[in-house]
KOLKEBA-117440 format. One record per residue (C-alpha): residue number from 0; chain; x, y, z. Coordinates in steps of 0.1 Angstrom, whole numbers, plus 5000, padded with zeros to 4 digits. Layout:
     k   c     c1     c2     c3
   NUM   A      X      Y      Z
...
***
This chain:
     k   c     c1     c2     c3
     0   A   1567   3201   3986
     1   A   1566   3213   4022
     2   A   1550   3183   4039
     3   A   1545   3190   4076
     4   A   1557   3226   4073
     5   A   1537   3251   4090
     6   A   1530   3276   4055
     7   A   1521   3244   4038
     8   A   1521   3213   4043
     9   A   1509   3212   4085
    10   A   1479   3191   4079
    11   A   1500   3163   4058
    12   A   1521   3138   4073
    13   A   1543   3106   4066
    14   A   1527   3071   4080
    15   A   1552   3035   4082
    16   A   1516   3016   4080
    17   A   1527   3002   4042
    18   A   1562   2990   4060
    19   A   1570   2957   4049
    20   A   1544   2958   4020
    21   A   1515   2945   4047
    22   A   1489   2973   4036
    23   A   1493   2973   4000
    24   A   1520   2950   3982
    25   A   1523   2976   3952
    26   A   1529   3009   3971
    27   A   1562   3022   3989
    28   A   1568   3019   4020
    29   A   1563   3055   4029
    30   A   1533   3068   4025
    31   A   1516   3105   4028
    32   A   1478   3112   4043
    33   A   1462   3140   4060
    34   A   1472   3144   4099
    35   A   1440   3138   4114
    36   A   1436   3100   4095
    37   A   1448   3077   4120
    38   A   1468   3042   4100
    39   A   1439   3022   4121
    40   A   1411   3041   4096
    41   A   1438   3043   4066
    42   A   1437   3000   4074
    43   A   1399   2997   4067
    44   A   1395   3024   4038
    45   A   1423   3001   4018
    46   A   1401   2973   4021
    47   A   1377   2995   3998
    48   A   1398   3002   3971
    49   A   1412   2975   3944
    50   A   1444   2961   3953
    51   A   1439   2979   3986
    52   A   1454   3013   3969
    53   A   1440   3040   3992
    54   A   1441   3078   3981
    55   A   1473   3092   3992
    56   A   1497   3125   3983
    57   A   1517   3123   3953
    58   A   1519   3162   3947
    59   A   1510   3193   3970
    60   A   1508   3226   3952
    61   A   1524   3259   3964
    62   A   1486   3268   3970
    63   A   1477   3240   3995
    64   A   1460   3224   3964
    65   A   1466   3187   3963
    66   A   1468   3161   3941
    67   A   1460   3124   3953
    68   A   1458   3091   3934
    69   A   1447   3053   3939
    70   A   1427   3029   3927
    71   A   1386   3023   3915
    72   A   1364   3014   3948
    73   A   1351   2982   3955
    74   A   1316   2993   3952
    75   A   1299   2961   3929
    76   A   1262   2956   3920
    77   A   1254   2965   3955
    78   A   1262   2997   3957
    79   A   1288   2988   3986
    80   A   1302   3020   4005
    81   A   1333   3022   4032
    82   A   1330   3054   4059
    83   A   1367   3054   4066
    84   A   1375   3058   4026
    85   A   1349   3086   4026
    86   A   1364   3105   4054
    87   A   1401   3103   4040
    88   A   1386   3119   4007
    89   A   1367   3150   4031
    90   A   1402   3151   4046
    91   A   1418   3158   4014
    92   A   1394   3180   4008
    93   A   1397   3204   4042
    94   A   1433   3202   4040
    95   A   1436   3238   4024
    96   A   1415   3243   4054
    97   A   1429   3269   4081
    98   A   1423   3242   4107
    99   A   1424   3211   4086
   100   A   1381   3208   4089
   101   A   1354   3210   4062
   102   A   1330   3235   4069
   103   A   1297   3226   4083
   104   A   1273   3235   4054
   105   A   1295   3243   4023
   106   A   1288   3216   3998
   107   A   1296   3236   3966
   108   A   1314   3209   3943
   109   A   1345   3222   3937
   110   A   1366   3194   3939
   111   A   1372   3169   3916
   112   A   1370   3129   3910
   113   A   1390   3121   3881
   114   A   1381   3083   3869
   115   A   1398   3081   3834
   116   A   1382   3052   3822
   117   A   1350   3056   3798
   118   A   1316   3057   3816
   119   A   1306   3023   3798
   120   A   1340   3004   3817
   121   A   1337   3017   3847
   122   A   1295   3008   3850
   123   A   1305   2973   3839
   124   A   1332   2972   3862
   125   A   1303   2973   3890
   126   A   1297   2929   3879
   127   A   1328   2921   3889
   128   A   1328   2940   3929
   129   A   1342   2973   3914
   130   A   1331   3006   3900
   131   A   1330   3043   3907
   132   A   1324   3063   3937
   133   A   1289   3072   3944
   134   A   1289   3108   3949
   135   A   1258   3108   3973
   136   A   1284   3102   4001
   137   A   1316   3127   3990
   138   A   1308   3161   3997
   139   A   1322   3191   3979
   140   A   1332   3170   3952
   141   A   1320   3162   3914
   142   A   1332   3133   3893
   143   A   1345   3138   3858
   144   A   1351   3106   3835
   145   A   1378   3111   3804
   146   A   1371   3084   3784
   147   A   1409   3070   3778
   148   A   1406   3033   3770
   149   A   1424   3004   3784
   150   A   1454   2986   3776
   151   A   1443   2964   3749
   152   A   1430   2996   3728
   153   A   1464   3014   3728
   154   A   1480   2981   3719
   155   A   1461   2981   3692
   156   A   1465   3013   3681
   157   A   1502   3010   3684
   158   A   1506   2977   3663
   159   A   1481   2993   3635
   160   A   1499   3028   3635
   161   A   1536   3007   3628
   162   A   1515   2987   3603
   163   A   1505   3016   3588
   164   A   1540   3034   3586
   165   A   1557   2999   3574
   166   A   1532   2990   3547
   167   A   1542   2991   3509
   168   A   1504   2995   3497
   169   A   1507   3028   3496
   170   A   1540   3044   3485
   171   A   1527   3050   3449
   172   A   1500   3068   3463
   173   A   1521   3094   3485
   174   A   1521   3112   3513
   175   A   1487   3119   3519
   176   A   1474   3081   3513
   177   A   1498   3069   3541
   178   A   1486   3099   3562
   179   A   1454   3091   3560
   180   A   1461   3053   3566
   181   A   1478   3062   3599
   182   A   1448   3083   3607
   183   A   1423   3056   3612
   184   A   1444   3037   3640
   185   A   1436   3068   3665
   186   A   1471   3072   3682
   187   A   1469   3109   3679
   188   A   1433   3108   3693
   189   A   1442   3084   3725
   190   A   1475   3110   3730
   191   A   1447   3140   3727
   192   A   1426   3121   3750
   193   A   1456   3120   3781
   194   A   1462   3158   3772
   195   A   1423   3171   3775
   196   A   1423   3148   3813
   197   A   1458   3165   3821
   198   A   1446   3199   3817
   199   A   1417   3194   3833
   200   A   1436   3185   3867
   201   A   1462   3217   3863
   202   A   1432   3237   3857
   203   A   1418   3228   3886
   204   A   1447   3227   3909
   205   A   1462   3257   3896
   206   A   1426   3274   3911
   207   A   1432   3258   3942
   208   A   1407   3227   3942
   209   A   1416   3191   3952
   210   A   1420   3165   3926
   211   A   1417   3125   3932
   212   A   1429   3106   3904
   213   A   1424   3066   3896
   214   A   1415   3044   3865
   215   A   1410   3008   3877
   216   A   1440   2999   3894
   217   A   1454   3031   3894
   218   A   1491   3020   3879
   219   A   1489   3028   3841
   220   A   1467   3055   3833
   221   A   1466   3072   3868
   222   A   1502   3074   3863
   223   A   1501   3089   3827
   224   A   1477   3119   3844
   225   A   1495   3126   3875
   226   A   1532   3126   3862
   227   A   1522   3155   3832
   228   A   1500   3169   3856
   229   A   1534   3177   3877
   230   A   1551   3184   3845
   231   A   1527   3209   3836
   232   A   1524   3224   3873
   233   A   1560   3225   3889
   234   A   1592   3238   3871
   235   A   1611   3213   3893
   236   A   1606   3183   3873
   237   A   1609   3199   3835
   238   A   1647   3199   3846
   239   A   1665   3164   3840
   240   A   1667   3157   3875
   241   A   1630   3164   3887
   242   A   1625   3145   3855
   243   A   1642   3116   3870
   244   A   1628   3121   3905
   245   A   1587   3122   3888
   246   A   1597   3089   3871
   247   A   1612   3072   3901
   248   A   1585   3084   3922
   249   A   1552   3082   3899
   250   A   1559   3050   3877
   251   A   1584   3031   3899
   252   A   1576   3035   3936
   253   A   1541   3035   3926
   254   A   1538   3001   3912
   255   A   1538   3004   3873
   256   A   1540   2973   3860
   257   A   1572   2977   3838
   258   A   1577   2940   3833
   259   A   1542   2932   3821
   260   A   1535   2961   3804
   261   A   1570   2959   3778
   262   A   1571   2920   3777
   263   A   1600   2917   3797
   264   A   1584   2884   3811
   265   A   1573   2872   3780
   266   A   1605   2870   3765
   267   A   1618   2836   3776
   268   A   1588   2821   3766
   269   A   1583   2831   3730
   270   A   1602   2803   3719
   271   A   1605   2773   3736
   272   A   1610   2734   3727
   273   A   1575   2714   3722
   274   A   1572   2679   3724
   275   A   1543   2678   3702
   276   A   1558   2655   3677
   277   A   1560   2630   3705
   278   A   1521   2633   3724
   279   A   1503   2615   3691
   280   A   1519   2586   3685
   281   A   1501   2562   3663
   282   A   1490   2531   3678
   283   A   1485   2510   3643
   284   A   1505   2516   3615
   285   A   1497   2541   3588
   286   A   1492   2536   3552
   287   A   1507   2550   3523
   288   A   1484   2580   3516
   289   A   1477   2584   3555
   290   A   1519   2582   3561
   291   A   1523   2607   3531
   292   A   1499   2634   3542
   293   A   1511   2628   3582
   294   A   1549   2636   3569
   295   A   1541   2663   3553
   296   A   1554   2696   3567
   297   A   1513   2715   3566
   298   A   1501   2683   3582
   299   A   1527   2681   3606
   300   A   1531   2719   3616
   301   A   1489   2717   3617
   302   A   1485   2691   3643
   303   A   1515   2704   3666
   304   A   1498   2736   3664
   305   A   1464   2722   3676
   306   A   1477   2703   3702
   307   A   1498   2729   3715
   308   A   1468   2754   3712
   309   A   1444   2726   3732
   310   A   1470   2719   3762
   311   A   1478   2760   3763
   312   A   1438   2765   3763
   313   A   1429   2735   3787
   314   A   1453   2743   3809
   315   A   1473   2711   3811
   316   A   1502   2712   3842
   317   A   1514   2676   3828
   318   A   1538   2687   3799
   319   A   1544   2654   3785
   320   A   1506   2637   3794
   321   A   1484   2629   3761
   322   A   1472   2665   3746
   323   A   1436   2670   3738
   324   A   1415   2652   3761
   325   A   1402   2686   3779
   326   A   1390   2693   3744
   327   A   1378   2662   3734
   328   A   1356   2666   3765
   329   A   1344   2702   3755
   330   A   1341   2690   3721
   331   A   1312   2658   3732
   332   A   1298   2682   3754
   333   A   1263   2696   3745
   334   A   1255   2724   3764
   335   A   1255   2758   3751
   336   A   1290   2767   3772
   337   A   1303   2734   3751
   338   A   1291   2743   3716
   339   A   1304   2777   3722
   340   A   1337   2767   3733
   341   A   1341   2745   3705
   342   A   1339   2769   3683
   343   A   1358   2795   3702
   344   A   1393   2768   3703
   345   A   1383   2763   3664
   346   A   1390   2800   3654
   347   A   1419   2805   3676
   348   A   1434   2766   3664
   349   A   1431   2779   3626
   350   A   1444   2813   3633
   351   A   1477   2801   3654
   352   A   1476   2773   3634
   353   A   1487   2795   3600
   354   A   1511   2819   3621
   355   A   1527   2789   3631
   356   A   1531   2776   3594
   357   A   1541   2813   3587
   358   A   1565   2813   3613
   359   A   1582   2777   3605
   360   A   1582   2788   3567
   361   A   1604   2820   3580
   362   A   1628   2800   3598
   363   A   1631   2771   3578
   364   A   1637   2796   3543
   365   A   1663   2814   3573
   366   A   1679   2780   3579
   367   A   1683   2774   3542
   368   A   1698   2808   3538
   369   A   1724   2810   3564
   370   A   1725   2774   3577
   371   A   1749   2774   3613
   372   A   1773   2746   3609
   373   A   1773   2736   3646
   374   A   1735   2732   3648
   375   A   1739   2712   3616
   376   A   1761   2688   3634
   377   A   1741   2691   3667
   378   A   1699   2701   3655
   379   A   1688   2693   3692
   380   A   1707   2719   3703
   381   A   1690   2746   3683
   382   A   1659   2765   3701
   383   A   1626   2761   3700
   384   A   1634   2729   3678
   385   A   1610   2696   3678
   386   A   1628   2662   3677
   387   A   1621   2640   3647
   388   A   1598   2608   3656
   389   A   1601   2581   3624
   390   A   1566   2570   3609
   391   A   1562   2533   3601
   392   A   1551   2532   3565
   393   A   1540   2501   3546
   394   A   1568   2496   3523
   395   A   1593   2495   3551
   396   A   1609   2531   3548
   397   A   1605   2556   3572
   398   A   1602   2595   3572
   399   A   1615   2621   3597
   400   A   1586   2649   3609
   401   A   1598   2676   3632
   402   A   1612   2712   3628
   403   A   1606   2745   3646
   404   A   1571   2754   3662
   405   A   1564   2789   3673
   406   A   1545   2794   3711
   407   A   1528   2823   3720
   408   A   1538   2842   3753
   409   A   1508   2840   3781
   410   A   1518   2875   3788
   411   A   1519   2891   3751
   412   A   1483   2898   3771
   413   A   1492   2923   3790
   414   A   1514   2942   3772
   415   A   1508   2979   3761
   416   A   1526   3011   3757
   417   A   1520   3031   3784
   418   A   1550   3046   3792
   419   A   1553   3049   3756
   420   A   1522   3073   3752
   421   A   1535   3093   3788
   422   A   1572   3097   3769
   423   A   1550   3112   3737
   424   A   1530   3135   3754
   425   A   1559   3145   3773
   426   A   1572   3156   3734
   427   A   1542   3173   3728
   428   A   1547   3196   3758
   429   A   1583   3202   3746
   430   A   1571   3210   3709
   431   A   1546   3235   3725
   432   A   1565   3249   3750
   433   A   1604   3248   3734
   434   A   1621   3270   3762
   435   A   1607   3255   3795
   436   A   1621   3222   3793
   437   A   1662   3218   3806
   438   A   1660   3182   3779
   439   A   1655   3176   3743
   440   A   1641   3151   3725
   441   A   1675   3129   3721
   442   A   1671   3125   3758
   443   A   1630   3110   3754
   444   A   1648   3088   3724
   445   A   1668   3068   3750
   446   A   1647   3069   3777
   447   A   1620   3052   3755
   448   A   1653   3025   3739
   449   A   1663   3018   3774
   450   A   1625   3007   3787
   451   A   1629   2980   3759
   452   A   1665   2974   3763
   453   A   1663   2959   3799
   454   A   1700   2970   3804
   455   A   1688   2990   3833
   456   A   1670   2979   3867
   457   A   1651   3012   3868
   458   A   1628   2995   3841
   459   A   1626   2960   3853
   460   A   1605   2947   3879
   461   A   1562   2955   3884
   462   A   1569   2970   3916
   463   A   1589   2985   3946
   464   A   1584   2948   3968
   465   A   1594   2927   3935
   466   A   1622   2952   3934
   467   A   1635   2947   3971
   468   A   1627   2911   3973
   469   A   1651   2904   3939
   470   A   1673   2931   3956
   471   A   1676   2948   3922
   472   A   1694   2978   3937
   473   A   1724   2960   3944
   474   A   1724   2936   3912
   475   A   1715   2962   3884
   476   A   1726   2997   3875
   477   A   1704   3030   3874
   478   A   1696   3047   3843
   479   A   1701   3077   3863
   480   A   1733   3072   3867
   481   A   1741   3066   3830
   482   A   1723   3097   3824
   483   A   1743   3116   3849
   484   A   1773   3106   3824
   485   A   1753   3116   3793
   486   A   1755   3147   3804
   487   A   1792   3155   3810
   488   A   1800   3146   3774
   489   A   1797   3166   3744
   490   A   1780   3162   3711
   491   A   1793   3160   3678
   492   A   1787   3198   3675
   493   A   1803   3202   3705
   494   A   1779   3214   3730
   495   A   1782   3205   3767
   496   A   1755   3175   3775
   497   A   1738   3162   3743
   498   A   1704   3157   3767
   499   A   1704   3197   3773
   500   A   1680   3218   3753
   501   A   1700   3250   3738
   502   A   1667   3272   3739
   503   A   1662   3266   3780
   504   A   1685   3289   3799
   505   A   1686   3292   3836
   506   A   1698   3325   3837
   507   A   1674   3342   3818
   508   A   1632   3345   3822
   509   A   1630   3331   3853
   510   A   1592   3343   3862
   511   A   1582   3334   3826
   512   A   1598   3296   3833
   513   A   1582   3293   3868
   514   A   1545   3297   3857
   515   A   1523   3267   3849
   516   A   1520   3261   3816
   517   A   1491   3243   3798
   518   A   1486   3217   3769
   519   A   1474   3228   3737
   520   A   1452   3200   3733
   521   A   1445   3215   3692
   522   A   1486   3210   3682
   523   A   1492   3174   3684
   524   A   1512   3158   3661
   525   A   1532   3123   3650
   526   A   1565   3120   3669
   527   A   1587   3110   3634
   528   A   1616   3103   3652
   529   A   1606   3080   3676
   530   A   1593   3061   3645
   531   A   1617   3066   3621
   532   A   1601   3077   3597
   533   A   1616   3108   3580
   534   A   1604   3103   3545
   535   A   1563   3094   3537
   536   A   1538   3102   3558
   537   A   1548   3116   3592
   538   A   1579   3134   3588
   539   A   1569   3150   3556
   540   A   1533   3157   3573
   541   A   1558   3181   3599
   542   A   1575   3196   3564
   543   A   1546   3204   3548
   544   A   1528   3221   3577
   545   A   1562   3240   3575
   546   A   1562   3248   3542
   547   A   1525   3259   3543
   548   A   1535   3285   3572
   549   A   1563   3297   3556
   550   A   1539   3301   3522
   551   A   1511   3319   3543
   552   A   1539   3341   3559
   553   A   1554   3353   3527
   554   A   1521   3358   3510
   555   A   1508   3382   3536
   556   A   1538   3400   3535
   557   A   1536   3403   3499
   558   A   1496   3415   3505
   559   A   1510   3442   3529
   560   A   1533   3453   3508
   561   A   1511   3459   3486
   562   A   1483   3475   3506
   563   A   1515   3500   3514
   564   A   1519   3507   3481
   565   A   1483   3514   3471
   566   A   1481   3535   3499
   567   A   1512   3556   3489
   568   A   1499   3558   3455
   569   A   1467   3572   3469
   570   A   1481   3595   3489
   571   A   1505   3610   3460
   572   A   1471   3613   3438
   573   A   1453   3632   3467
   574   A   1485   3657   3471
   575   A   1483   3662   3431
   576   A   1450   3672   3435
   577   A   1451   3695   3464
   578   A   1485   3711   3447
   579   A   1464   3716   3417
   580   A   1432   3729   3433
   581   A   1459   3758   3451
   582   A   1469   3768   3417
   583   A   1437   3771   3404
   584   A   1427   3793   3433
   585   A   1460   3816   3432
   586   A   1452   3820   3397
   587   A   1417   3832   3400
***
């Protein structure tokens, strides 16, 4: 990009103040500021931002027009401000400067403070120490908000758009019903949302104006902006190996929390033995009706449920210690907190409470099915299985309670698809612009199967210090490197790379593929094949807007033709008449 360089880049420069993670734990090591920010000032203006994520360079323009990202300011109820975080923004700023300085008394807002959260989130951020910047103390700048919603919103979307594709209440109603259904989850809006905030920064840029990006902490939807923002501005990274280099550099070097985010972590935790069966034993023996509902598989699966529930809610370190007694203690409380709590772990004890049941119904009708002949011989052995425990009953026989209890993941929490929505808006860009892109869509496929797969260290990990402490360079393999070999093997058609688009050429329109090109924020449409879902509502909504082109296409064609005809016709009529007004006057 030209940092340092004289043309470009001379009032930029590389600081060692992050090395060994001391300054910020989720940023590189190598960090870029302006020149005349000493590491002493960049030291106190990190103590202002969340997670101490300071603006810094993550992409300078060819016209001295920089982009910079971080995370929100720690400005609370207060209305707290930091001097050395406002100077590093006015040197940002006067960068583009001939000497690196702001003028004296322009104060034009130009510039722009990009906070992608809503207005409502980031006001309400203020209770908890955070908030936006004040813009009573950043000159030459104006503050625009774009409204994308956090990570629980686009989970949500996500799970209600796969429950719309996958549900059967629809398919005698067609096309148009499950259209509709998949409509109302707002996937397509939250994508439209990333697209309006991305063109707004390559607008800007592209007229030579400064652009500051964050969202709260600055690692999910910061990093959605900026990567398209580079897509959309340099030609570098539409090729497969700027691609690569935008990922590494935006989402992994920048502290994108991969493992969070796709439930890496949660994974080893979604089923796990309980001991439930075993925390309430009965002190007295049981009677016939109470030891007949007790063994029952509702009544059993029902009370493992709510003790599991009350020692994952309470908190209880002592996995084995008698379940229930933080709850008994909310429960006999009377204060408001207590009455409200009580019927807070109520809800969430009868809603786990019937997954669970749903869950062990599943696996026991599984078990019947297919039953595994070793775990028949050795059930302990078989995970997320519950010991038996024998009830005393009156008549002297005894029944066996136990089975297969389902725990939720603490960190099913702070999942989301963020990657997710930054791989489909990179498929929007390639839809609307086919022959500026070097990959297709096949390659966005397996990018987006690999950041589940976990076969790859590129996509493990929340950040570059987890990374170096687990020393994943040295114990996993790069998806770069499996891509590299992607692309020296040939299709079934037999085409050299199957990741390389046919309709991008190097050779040819080279000024045409160097320009910045924009999103179309009006086209955006259902990626099918990520889905796939080639038959109701998505696929056949791309066919039919298809079909309707090719429909309008040949009718005006058919309305020309016709207009040429009528116009022939009326020009053969006016030629009769004028040959027949010649005779008449030769005649007379």
């Amino acid at each position: 990009m030209g940092v340092g360089k004289e043309e470009t880049g001379k009032h930029w420069r590389f600081t060692n103040v992050n090395m060994g993670y001391q300054l910020c734990s989720t940023y590189p090591p190598v960090l870029v500021v302006p020149a005349r920010i000493s590491d002493t000032t960049l030291t106190y203006a990190a103590r202002y931002r969340s997670k101490g994520r300071l603006p810094v360079l993550c992409y300078l323009h060819g016209n001295k027009a920089s982009m910079t990202r971080s995370s929100q300011p720690m400005v609370g109820l207060k209305q707290a401000r930091s001097v050395q975080d406002e100077k590093l923004v006015e040197a940002i700023i006067a960068s583009s400067e001939q000497d690196g300085v702001a003028p004296r008394f322009d104060n034009e807002r130009k510039n722009i403070i990009i906070d992608a959260r809503p207005t409502t989130n980031a006001v309400v951020n203020r209770a908890v120490g955070a908030g936006s910047e004040n813009m009573d103390h950043y000159r030459r700048c104006r503050k625009v908000y774009l409204g994308i919603d956090n990570i629980h919103v686009m989970r949500d979307a996500l799970n209600k758009l796969v429950d719309a594709i996958q549900s059967d209440d629809n398919v005698d109603r067609g096309v148009v019903a499950r259209i509709q259904k998949s409509s109302k989850t707002n996937w397509l809006k939250h994508i439209e949302n990333i697209m309006v905030g991305v063109k707004t920064i390559v607008e800007a840029i592209d007229q030579g104006r400064h652009v500051v990006v964050h969202c709260s902490d600055g690692w999910d939807r910061t990093a959605q902006l900026t990567s398209l923002a580079q897509l959309c501005l340099d030609p570098y990274y539409r090729t497969i190996e700027g691609f690569a280099v935008l990922v590494e550099k935006e989402w992994v070097s920048f502290g994108h929390q991969f493992s969070l985010r796709c439930g890496h972590t949660g994974h080893p935790e979604r089923f796990k033995v309980t001991r439930a069966a075993n925390r309430r034993r009965p002190k007295e023996p049981l009677d016939d009706d109470a030891a007949d509902s007790s063994s029952s598989p509702a009544a059993v699966d029902n009370s493992d449920a709510e003790s599991s529930v009350e020692n994952s809610a309470v908190g209880t370190e002592n996995g084995g210690a008698e379940a229930g007694s933080g709850f008994d203690f909310v429960q006999t409380t009377s204060s408001m907190f207590g009455r409200f709590a009580t019927r807070a772990f109520k809800t969430v004890q009868s809603r786990v409470s019937s997954a669970i049941q749903a869950a062990s119904d599943n696996l026991d009708d599984a078990a019947m099915d297919d039953p595994d002949p070793f775990y028949t011989d050795y059930p302990d052995l078989q995970p997320n299985y519950v010991p038996p425990r024998s009830s005393s009953l009156s008549d002297g026989e005894a029944k066996s309670t136990g089975g297969f209890r389902l725990v939720r993941s603490k960190h099913d929490h702070e999942t989301s698809p963020v990657f997710h929505q930054f791989l489909d808006c990179v498929f929007q860009l390639c839809v609307q612009h086919p022959t500026m892109f070097e990959f297709n869509e096949r390659f966005l496929l397996d990018l987006f199967y690999h950041l589940y797969s976990a076969q790859f260290g590129s996509f493990l990990g929340n950040n570059a210090r987890e990374r170096a402490d687990g020393d994943f360079y040295a114990k996993s393999h790069s998806i770069w490197s499996w891509v590299g070999q992607k692309m020296n093997e040939t299709d079934e058609e037999g085409s050299d790379g199957v990741y390389r688009n046919d309709l991008y050429n190097e050779d040819t329109a080279g000024e045409e593929r160097t320009k910045v090109i924009l999103p179309d924020t009006a086209y955006i449409q259902y990626w099918s094949a990520l889905f796939s879902c080639h038959d109701p509502a998505l696929a056949d909504r791309e066919e039919t807007t298809t079909a309707i082109a090719t429909e309008t296409t040949a009718t005006a064609t058919t309305f020309r033709e016709e207009a040429e005809d009528e116009e022939s016709a009326k020009a053969a009529e006016t030629a009769a008449k004028e040959e027949k007004q010649g005779a008449e006057a030769a005649e007379t």
